[in-house]
C-alpha positions as a printed NumPy array, in Angstrom:
array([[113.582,  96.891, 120.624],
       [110.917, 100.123, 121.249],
       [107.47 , 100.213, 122.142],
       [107.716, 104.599, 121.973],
       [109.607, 106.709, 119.851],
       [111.086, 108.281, 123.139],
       [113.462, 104.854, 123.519],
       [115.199, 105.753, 120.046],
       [118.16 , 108.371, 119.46 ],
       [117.035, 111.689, 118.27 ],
       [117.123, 111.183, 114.599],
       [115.589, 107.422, 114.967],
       [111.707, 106.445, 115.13 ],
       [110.41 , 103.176, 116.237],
       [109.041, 101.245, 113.356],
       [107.549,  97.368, 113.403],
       [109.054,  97.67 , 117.677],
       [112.84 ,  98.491, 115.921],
       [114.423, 101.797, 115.741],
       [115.125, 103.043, 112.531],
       [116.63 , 105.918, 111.039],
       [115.188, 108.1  , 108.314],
       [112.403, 106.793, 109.414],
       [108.962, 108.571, 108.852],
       [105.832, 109.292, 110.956],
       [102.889, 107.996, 109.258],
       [104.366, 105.311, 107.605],
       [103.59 , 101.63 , 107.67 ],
       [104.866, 100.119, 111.174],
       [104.883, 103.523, 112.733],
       [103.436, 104.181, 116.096],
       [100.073, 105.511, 116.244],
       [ 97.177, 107.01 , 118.356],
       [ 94.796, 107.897, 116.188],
       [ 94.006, 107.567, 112.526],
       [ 94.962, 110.999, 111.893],
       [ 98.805, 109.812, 112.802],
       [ 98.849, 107.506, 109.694],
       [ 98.862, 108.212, 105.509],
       [ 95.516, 108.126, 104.191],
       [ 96.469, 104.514, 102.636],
       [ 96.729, 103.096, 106.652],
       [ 95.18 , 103.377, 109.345],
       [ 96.373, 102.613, 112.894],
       [ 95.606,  99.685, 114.499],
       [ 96.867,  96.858, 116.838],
       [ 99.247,  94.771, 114.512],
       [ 99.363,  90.698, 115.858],
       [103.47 ,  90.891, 117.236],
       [103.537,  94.136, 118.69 ],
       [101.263,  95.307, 122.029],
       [100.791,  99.145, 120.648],
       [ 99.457,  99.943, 117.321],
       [101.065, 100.952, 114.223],
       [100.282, 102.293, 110.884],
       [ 98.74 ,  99.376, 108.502],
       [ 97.626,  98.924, 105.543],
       [ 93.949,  98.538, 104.724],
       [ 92.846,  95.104, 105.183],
       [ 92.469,  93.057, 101.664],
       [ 90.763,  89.817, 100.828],
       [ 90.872,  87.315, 103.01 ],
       [ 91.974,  89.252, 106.252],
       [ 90.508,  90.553, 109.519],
       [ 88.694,  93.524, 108.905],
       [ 86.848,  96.359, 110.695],
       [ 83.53 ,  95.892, 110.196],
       [ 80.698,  99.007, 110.86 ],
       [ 77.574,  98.201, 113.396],
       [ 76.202, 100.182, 110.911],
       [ 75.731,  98.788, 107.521],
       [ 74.907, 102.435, 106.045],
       [ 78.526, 103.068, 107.579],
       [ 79.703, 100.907, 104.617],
       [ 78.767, 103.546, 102.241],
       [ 80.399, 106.431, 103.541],
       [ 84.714, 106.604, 103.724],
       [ 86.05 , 104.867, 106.654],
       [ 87.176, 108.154, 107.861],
       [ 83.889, 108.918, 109.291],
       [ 84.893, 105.578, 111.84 ],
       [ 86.264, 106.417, 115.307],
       [ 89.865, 107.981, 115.46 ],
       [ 91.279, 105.589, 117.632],
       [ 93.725, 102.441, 117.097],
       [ 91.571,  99.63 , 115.866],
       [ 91.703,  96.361, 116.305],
       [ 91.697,  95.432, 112.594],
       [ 91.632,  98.032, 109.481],
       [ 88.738,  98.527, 107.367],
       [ 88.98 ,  96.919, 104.032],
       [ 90.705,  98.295, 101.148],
       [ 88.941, 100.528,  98.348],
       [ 86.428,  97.767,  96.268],
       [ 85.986,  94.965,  99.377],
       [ 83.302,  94.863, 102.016],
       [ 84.317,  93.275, 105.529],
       [ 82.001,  90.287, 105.564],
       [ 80.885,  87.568, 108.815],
       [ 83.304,  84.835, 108.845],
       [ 81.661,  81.932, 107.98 ]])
């Protein structure tokens, strides 16, 4: 088990809280900071399981999802959103995150 990179061999990277080899940063279960640490199809937030965040995908129908306090937000990328880990992703390309309920 891993919560940082640092705990894995050299040529390892902590992915989903397991080291891994030929593993990659950026990819899905990756630790993150910031957005800017993930692929453009991700973003980094806290996943349910782990205590850090990690690069996940986009959130789809029916999940959690980041929602703007801004509803003009909706219209513009979510890369314009805040560049740290989020609790929950925005939605994928097509959905809108709506209230529950």
């Amino acid at each position: 088990n891993c919560t940082r990179d640092g705990e894995c061999y050299s040529d390892h990277l902590c992915i989903w809280g397991q080291c891994e080899v030929s593993a990659v940063k950026g990819q899905t279960g990756s630790i993150c900071e910031q957005q800017r640490d993930c692929r453009a199809d991700l973003c980094c937030a806290f996943y349910t399981y782990l205590l850090f965040p990690v690069c996940i995908p986009l959130s789809t129908k029916g999940r959690p999802c980041h929602d703007p306090r801004h509803r003009l937000l909706d219209l513009i990328t979510w890369e314009m959103e805040p560049e740290e880990a989020l609790e929950h992703c925005p939605c994928s390309k097509g959905l809108m995150c709506q209230p529950e309920g």
